[in-house]
DOLUMSE-196141 format. One record per residue (C-alpha): residue in one letter; x, y, z. Coordinates in steps of 0.001 Angstrom, whole numbers. Layout:
dopa xx yy zz
A X Y Z
...
// end
This chain:
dopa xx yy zz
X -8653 -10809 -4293
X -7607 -12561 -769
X -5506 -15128 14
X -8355 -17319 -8
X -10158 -16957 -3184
X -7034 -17079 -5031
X -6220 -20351 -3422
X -9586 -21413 -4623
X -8794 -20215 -7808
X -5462 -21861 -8057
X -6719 -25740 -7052
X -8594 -25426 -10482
X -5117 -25895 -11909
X -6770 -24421 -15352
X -4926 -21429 -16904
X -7684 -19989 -19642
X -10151 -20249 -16124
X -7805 -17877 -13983
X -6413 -15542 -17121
X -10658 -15097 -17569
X -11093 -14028 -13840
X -7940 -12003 -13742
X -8914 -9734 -17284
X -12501 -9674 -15468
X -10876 -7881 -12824
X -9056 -6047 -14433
X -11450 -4417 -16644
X -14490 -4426 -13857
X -12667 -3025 -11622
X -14793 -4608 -8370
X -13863 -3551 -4964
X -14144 -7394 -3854
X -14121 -10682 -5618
X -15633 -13100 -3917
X -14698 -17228 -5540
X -17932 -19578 -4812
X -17116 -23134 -4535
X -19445 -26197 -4138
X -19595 -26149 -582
X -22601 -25078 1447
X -21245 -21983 3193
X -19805 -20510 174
X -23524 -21203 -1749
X -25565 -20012 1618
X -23492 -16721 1268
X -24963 -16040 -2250
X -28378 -15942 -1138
X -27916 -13722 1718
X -26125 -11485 -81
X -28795 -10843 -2243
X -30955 -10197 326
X -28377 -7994 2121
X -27658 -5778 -467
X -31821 -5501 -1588
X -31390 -7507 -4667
X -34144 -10040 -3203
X -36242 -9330 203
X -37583 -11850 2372
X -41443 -13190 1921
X -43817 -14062 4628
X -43518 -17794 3928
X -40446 -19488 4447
X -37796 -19657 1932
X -39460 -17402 -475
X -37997 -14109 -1736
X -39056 -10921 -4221
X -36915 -9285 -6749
X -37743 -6779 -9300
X -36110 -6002 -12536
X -36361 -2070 -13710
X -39734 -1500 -15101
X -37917 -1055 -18648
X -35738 -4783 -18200
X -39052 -7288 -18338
X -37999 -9365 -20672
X -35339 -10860 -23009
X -33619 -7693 -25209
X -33526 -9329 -28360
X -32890 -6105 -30382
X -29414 -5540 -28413
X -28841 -9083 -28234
X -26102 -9832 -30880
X -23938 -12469 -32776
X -20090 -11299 -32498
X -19080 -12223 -36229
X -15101 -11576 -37406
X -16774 -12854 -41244
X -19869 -13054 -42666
X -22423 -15953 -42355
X -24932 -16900 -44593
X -27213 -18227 -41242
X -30557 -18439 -43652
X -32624 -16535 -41112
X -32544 -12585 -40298
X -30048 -12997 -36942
X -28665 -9927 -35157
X -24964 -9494 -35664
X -22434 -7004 -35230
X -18647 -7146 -36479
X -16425 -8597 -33912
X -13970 -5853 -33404
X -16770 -2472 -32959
X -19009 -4887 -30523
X -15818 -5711 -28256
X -14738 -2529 -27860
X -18660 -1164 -27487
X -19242 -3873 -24722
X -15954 -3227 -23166
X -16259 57 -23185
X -19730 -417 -20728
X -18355 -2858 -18933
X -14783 -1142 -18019
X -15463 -73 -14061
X -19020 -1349 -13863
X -18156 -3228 -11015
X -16960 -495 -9065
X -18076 -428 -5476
X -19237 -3683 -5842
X -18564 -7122 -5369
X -17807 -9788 -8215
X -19106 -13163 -7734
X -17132 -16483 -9558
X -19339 -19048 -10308
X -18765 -22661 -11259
X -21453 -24685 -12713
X -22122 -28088 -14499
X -24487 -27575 -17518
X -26097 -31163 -17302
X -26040 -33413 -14487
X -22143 -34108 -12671
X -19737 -37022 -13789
X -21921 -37359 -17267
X -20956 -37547 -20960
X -23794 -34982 -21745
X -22654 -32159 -19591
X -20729 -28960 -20269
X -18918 -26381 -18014
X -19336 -22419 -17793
X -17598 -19998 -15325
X -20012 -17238 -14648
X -18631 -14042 -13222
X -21511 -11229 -12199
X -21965 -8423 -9899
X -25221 -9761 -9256
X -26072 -11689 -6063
X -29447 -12132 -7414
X -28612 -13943 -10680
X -26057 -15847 -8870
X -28615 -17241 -6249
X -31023 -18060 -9128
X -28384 -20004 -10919
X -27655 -22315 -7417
X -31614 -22964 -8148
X -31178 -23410 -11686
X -28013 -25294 -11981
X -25944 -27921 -10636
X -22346 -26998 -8925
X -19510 -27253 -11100
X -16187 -25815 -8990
X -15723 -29747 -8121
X -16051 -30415 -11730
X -13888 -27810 -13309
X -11364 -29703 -11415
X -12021 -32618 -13452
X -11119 -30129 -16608
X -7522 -31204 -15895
X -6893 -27739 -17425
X -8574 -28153 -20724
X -9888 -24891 -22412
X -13178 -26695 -22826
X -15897 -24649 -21141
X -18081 -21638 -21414
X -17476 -18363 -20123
X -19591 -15552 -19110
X -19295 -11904 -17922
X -22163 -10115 -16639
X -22765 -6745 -14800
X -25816 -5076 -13639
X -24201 -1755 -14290
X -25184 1475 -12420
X -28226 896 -10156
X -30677 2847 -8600
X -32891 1702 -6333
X -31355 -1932 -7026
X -32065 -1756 -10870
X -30174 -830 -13624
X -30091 2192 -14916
X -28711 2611 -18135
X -30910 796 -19761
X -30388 2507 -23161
X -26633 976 -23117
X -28038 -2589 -22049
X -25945 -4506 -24618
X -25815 -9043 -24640
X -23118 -9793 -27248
X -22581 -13484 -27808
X -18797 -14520 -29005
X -19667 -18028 -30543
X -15735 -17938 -31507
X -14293 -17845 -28076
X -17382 -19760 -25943
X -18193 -16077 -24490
X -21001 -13858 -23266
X -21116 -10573 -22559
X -23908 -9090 -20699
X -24115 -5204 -19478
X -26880 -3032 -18138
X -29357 -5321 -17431
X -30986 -7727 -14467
X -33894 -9738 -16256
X -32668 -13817 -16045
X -33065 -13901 -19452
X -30813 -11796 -20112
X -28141 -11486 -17435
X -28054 -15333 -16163
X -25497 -16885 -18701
X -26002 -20331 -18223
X -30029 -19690 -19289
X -30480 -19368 -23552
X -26886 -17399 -24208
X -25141 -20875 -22910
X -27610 -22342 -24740
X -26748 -21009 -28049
X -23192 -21947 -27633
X -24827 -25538 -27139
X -26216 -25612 -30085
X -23525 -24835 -32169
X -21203 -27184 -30377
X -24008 -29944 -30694
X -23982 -29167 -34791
X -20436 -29245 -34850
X -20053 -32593 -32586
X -23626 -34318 -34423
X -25816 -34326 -31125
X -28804 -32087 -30349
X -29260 -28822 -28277
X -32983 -28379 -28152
X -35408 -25840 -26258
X -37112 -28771 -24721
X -38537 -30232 -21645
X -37844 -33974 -20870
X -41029 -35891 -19151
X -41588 -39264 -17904
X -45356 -40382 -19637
X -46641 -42644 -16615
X -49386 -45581 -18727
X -50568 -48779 -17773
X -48924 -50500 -15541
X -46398 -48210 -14099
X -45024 -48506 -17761
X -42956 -45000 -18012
X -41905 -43660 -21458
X -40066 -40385 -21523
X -40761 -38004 -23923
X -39380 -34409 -25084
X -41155 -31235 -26148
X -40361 -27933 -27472
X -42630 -25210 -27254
X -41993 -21021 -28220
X -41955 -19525 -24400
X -45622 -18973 -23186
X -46910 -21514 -24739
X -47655 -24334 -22645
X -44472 -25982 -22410
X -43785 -25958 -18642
X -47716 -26910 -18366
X -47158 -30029 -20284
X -43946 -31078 -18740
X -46518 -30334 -15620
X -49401 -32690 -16518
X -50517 -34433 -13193
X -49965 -37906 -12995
X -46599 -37215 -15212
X -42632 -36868 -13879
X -40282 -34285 -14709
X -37101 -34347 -15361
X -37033 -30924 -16972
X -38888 -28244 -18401
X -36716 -26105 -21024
X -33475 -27466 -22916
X -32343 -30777 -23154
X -29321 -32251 -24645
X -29590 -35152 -26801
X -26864 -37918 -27938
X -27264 -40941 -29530
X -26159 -43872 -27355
X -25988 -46827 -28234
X -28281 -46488 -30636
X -30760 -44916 -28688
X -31123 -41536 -28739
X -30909 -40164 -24739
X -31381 -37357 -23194
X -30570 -35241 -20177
X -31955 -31190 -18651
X -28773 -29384 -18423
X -30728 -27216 -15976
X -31667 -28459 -12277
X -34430 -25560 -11481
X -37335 -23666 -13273
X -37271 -20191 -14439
X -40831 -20536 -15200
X -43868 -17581 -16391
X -45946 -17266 -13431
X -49089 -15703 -15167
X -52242 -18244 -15313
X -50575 -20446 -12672
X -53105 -21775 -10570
X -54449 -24269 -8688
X -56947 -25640 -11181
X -54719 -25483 -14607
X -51527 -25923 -13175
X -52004 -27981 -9764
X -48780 -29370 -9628
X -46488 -25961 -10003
X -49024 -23832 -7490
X -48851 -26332 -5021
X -44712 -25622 -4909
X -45606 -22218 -4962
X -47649 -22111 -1833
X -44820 -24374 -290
X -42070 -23524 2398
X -39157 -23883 257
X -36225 -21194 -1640
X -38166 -20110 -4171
X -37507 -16381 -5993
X -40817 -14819 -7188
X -39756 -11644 -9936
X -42115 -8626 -10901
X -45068 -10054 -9193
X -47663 -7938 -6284
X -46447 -8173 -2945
X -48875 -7152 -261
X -48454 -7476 3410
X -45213 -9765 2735
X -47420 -12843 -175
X -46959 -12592 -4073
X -50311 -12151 -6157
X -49949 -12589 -9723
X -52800 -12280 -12813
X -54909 -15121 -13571
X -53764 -17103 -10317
X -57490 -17293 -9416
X -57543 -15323 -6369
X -58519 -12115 -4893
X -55981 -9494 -5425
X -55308 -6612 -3434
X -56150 -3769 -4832
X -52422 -2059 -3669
X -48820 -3026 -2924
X -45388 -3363 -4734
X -44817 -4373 -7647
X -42538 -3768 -10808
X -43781 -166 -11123
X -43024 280 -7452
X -45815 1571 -5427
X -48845 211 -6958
X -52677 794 -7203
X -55757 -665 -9034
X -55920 1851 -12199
X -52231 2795 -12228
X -51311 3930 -15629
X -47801 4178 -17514
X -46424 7415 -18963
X -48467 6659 -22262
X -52011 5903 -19831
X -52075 2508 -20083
X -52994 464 -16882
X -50153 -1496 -15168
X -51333 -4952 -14345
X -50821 -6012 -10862
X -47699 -8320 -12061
X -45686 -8616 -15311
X -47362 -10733 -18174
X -43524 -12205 -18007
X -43626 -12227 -13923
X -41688 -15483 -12922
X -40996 -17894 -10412
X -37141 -19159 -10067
X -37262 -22726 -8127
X -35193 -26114 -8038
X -37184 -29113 -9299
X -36668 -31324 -5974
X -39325 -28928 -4780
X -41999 -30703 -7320
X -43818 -33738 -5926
X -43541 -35070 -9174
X -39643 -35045 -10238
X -38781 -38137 -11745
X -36420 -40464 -10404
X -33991 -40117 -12825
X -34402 -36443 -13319
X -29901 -36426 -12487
X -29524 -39482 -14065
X -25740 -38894 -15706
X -27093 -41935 -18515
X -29680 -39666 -19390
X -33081 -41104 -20100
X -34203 -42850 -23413
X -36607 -40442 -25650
X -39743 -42642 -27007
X -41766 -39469 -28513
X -40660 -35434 -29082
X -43451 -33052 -29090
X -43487 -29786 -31141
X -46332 -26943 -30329
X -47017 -23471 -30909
X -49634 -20718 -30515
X -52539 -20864 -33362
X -55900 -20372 -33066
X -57195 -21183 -36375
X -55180 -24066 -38112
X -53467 -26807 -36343
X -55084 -29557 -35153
X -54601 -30517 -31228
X -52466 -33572 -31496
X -50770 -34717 -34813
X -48511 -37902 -35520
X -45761 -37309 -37825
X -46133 -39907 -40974
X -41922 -40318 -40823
X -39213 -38713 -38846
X -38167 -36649 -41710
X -41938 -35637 -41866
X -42039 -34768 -38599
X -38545 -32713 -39227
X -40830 -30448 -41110
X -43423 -30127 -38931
X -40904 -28854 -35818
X -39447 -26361 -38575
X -42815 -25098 -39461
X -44165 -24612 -35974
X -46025 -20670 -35510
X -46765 -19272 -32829
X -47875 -15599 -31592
X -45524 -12912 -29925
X -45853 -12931 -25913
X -44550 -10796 -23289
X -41294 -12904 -23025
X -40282 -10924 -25693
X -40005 -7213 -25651
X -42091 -5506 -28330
X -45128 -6537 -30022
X -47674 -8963 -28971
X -50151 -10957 -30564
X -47903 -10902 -34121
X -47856 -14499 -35895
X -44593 -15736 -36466
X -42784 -18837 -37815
X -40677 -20685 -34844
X -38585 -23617 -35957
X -38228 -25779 -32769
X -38880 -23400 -31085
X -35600 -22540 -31637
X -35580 -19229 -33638
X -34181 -16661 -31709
X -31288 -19354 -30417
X -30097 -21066 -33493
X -26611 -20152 -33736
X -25243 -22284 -37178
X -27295 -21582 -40541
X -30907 -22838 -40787
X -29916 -25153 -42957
X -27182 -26909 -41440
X -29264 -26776 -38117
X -32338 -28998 -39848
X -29977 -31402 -41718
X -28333 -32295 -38188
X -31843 -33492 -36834
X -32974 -34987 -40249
X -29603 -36836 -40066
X -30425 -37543 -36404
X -32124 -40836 -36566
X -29701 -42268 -38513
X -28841 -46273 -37016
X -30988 -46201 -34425
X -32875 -49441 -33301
X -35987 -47720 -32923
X -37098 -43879 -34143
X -38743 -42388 -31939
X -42299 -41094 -32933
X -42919 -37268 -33484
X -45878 -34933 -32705
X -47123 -31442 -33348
X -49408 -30468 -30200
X -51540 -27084 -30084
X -53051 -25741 -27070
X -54882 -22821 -28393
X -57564 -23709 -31515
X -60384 -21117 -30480
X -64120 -21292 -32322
X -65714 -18578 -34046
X -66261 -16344 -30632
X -63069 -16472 -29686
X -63251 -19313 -27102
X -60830 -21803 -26487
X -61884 -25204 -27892
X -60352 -27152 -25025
X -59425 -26851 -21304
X -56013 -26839 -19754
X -56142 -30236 -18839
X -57325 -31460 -21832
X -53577 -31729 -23225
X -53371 -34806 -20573
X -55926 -36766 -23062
X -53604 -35782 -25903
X -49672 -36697 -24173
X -51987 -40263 -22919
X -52843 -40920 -26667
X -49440 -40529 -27612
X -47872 -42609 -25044
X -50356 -45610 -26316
X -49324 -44792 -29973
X -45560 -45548 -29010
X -46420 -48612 -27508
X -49027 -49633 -30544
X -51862 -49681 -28443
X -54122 -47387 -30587
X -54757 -46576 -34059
X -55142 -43557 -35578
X -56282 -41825 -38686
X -54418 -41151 -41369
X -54708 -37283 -42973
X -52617 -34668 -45381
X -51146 -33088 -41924
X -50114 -36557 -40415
X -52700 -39443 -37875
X -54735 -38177 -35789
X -56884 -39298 -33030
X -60000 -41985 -33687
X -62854 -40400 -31931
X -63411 -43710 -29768
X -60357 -43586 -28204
X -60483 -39914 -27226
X -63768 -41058 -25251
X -62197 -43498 -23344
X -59609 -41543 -22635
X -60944 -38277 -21434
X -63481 -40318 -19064
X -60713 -42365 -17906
X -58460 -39678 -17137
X -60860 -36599 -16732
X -63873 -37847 -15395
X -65246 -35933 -18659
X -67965 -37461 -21121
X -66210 -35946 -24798
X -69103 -35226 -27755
X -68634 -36307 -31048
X -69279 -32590 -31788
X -66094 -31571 -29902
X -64043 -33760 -31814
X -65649 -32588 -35032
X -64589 -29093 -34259
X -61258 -29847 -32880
X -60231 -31923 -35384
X -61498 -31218 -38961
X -58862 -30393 -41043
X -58831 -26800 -41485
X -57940 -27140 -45077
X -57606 -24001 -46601
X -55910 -22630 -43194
X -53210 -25314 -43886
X -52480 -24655 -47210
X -52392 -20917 -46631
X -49879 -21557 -43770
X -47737 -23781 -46766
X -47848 -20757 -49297
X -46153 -18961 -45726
X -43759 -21737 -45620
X -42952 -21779 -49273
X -42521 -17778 -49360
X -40269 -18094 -46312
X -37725 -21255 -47384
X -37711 -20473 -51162
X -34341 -18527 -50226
X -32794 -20458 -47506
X -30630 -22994 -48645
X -32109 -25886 -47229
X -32181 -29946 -47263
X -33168 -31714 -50336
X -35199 -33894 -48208
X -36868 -30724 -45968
X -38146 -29227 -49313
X -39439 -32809 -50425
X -41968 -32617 -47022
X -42523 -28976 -48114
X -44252 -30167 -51186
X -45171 -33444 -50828
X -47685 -31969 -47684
X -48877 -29595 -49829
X -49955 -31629 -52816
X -51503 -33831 -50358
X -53630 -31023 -49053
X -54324 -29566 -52500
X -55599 -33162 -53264
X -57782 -33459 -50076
X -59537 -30171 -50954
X -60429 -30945 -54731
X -61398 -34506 -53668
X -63937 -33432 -50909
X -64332 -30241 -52189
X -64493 -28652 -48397
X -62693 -25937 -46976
X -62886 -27904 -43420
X -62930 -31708 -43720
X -64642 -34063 -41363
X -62002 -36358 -39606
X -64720 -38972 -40429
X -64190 -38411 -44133
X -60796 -40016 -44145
X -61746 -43000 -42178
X -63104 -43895 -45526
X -60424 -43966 -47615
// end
């Protein structure tokens, strides 16, 4: 290291920071080290040395730049992702682990000269907005340009505010290398290895370039968070933060967590809404008002289905002059094409197989789409039309409603309103969805997703639901909570509603916290009247709705739910959970069990219970 970085490493006045860099060193073994500050040169010299040393290439349109991970390193590695544990845990749920002692010395022993030849990158960075209550630190060191440009897109500078640290040990450190590349991907991907030290506030990532799993600051800071948050009694959650625009420029901000492809950053994205962030939020309580802030300041968002007539707002960015990083998507003649962007795609170029053709097959002759299903886009949110205003509020904004959705195409109902808070506890830790591409392995394969949170709790189950049930504890007002699902299909196999349609069902909800509408009460939670959904759509959709579309969106699937309950029961009856979580358990299903002998229906009109 030169004179100068270690100067720039020595303002920080914080000894655990420079002993971190220094054993970095000294086990990477880079041939430069290279300390990034706040400033604009020093953040301008990320970027082009991505594109210097291939990581990214230019695009035709200005600001706009191509990587590729290896055509093996698509998506998050969640079978050599693993919990460093020096004891056992009793964490309720089937988490990957390893014992402390034979992962270190694994990891080390892949990331001992990794960096040789290469240049290591120190990174600062504010998780949450600067000069806030909310917000956490994390050095990042990587050999990466590329995942160091896409966390100045992601997050906010924190060399300035590292400073502030007045040398307290009190931030998050991660060490990442891309390992041995060829043709700018990693190689040995059979080695790639993301072990988490919840301990020591550490990540380790080897052998890999996906953001997913390389950029530390993305879910492996956020599973520190969460165990932090249970340990300090505030919330870490895998949720966007929106403002909900109603009458008369009335703005109520609501969060939502969603499993990853499953319309999360499309909600957060509703026209007519603001954003002030689209994955994980941290929430406190305030006084007495439960706030929230996006400790993120960019999107690392999936790029398949993005187009102009479901997703208006995102495209439009995306067609945009601006510094934007597309990943694994077609290039042709210099312009990304992804699948299901509603466009005609060329029928050759690059992509993540390299040279690419309509009808290209894999080793095991399968066709290779023209981009990844888990393709992505890497932007900052200033370059939405619609960030909010407060989007870097430091205060954070005050939550009204939380949303919880998954994918199912046979059970829930479109939009649900929790009967209590610890009611709609249970319904965020009974939320399914199906396996997507964001995930290597399977697809299409049901699973159960508490808040969306599964793969990213990091303290038992148990402890993890109490905190949130214990969460609206003294507050003036509890904010109201909703299940949401995107993807009910009919008998063919055709969605029952559009894209836009979840517009009608965030606008319903934002009336509901103001007690502007009623709603009907059912086993599952309220629901929508039916005369209210008409006004609504034509208001905001130009759309007439049919009685008939309501009928089939929202009759209560009964046997569906109560086979999902006898899931729910199979899956808790271990887990040691909250007296009052088990309560909802079987207080839902005897009111389902009674809905079915009373009408004696397997699917009950939503009419029936207006009734009552």
């Amino acid at each position: 290291m030169d004179k100068i970085n270690l100067r720039k490493l020595a303002e920080l006045n914080n000894e655990k920071a420079i002993k971190a860099v220094e054993e970095a060193i000294q086990l990477c073994k880079p041939a430069k080290v290279t300390v990034i500050t706040d400033s604009k040169e020093d953040i301008d010299y990320v970027r082009e040395l991505a594109l210097r040393n291939g990581e990214e290439k230019t695009l035709k349109m200005e600001g706009h730049t191509i990587h590729f991970d290896g055509y093996y390193d698509q998506g998050r590695d969640k079978v050599n992702t693993r919990y460093l544990l020096s004891r056992e845990v009793d964490w309720g749920t089937n988490i990957n682990s390893i014992e402390k002692g034979k992962g270190l010395k694994e990891i080390v022993s892949y990331l001992d000269g990794s960096m040789a030849g290469k240049e290591m990158l120190v990174r600062f960075f504010s998780l949450g907005p600067t000069a806030s209550v909310f917000s956490l630190k994390a050095l990042q060191i990587t050999d990466s340009a590329y995942v160091a440009h896409s966390e100045d897109l992601l997050y906010r500078q924190g060399y300035e505010e590292f400073k502030k640290l007045n040398g307290s040990p009190d931030f998050f450190f991660f060490l990442h290398s891309a390992g041995r590349l060829e043709n700018n991907v990693s190689t040995d991907i059979d080695k790639r290895r993301i072990y988490i030290d919840l301990e020591e506030n550490r990540v380790y990532s080897v052998n890999n370039q996906y953001a997913g799993n390389s950029l530390g600051l993305k879910k492996l800071a956020f599973r520190l968070a969460i165990k932090k948050a249970n340990e300090e009694g505030w919330l870490a959650e895998h949720m966007f933060i929106m403002g909900v625009h109603g009458p008369k420029d009335r703005i109520s901000y609501f969060t939502g967590a969603y499993p990853s492809a499953c319309g999360k950053t499309s909600t957060a994205m509703i026209p007519g809404q603001t954003i002030v962030g689209d994955d994980i939020a941290y929430l406190k309580k305030i006084d007495r008002v439960i706030k929230a802030v996006n400790m993120e300041s960019g999107i690392f968002g999936i790029i398949h289905s993005v187009n102009a007539e479901d997703d208006p707002v995102i495209y439009q960015a995306l067609i945009t002059p601006g510094e934007i990083i597309f990943s694994n998507v077609l290039i042709n003649n210099q312009s990304p094409y992804w699948e299901g962007m509603k466009k005609d795609i060329p029928d050759k170029g690059i992509n993540f197989s390299g040279e690419w053709f309509k009808g290209k097959k894999d080793s095991q002759g399968k066709e290779i789409p023209c981009s990844h299903k888990n393709a992505r886009y890497t932007l900052r949110l200033k370059e939405l039309k619609n960030i909010d205003p407060k989007a870097n509020d430091p205060e954070g904004v005050p939550i009204k409603a939380i949303f919880y959705g998954g994918r199912d195409s046979d059970t829930t109902i479109p939009i649900v309103e929790s009967l209590t808070w610890a009611h709609g506890v249970f319904l965020g830790a009974t939320v399914e969805s199906e396996t997507t591409a964001a995930t290597l392995g399977a697809r299409g394969v049901r699973k159960y997703n508490p808040m969306a949170n599964l793969d990213f709790i990091s303290v038992p189950l148990g402890i993890y639901i109490e905190n949130h049930l214990k969460f609206a504890e003294g507050l003036k007002k509890v904010p109201k909570i909703y299940t949401t699902n995107y993807f009910l299909k009919d008998e063919s196999g055709y969605y029952l509603n559009s894209k836009l349609d979840k517009k009608v069902w965030l606008l319903w909800a934002e009336g509901r916290v103001h007690d502007e509408l009623e709603a009907v009460e059912t086993p599952i939670g309220r629901i929508p009247k039916y005369e209210d959904l008409k006004i609504l759509f034509v208001r905001e959709l130009g759309k007439d709705y049919t009685k008939a579309e309501y009928l089939q969106q929202f009759s209560l699937r009964v046997v569906k739910y109560l086979e999902k309950m006898e899931r729910m029961t199979k899956i808790f009856e271990n887990i040691e959970m909250p007296a009052a979580f088990t309560e909802e358990l079987r207080a839902q299903t005897e009111r389902l069990k009674s809905a079915k002998k009373k009408y004696g229906e397997e699917i009950i009109s939503p009419f029936q219970f207006l009734d009552k």
